[in-house]
C-alpha positions as CSV (number, residue, x, y, z in Angstrom):
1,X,0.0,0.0,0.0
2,X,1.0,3.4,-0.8
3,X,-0.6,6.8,0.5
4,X,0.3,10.5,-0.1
5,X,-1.0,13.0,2.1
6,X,-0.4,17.0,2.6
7,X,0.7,18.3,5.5
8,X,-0.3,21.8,6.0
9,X,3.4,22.4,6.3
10,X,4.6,21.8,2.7
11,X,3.5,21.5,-0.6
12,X,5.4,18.2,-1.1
13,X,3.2,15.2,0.0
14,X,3.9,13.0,2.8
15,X,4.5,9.8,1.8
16,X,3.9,6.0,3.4
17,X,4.7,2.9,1.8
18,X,3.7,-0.7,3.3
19,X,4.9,-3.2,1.3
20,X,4.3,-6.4,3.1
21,X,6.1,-8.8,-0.3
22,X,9.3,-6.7,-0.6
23,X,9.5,-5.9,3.1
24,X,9.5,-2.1,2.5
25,X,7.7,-0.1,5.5
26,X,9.0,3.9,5.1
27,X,7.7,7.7,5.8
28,X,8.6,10.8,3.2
29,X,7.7,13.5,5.8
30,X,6.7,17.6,5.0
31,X,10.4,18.0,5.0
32,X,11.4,15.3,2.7
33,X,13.7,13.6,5.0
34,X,12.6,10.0,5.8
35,X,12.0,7.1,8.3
36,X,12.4,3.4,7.1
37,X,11.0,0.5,9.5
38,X,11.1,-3.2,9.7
39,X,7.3,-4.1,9.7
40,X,4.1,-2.8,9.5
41,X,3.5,-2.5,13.1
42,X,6.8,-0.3,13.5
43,X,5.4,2.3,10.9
44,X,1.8,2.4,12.7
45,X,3.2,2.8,16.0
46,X,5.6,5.9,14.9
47,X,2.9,7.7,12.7
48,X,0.7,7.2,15.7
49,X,3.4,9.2,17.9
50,X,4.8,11.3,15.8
51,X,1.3,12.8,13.3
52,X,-1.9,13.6,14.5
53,X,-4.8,13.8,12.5
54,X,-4.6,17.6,12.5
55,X,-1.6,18.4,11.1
56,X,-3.2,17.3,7.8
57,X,-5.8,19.4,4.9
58,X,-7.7,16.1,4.6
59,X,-8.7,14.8,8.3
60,X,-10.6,11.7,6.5
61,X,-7.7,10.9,4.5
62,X,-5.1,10.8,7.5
63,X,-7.5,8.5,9.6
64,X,-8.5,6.3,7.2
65,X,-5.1,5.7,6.2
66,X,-4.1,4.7,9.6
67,X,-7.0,2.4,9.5
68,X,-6.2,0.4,6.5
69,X,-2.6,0.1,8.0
70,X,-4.0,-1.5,10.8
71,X,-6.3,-3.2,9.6
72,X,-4.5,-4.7,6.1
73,X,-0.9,-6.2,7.5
């Protein structure tokens, strides 16, 4: 699965890949620079700490990203 999401910090999307078959599980934050995790579970758990719903122009789209994330691993 990949989403892209704007931040109402930047222009440039946010960007989060989970990738179950090729083991790929990374964040493109508002400033570009990156996180890259080992599993599924990993990614949830740091977008859940480190984003909030709010930060984003579309609410819906934040949530129910984080829902098929949880939901889909």
């Amino acid at each position: 699965m990949e989403f892209e999401i704007i931040t109402r910090e930047s222009d440039s999307p946010c960007l989060v890949v989970a990738d179950e078959d090729n083991g790929r599980f990374m964040v493109r934050k508002a400033d570009t620079s990156g996180e890259v995790f080992n599993s599924q579970e990993e990614l949830v758990n740091w977008i859940e700490v480190n984003w909030s719903q709010e930060m984003f122009v579309n609410t819906y789209a934040f949530v129910k990203m984080l829902e098929m994330l949880r939901v889909y691993h």
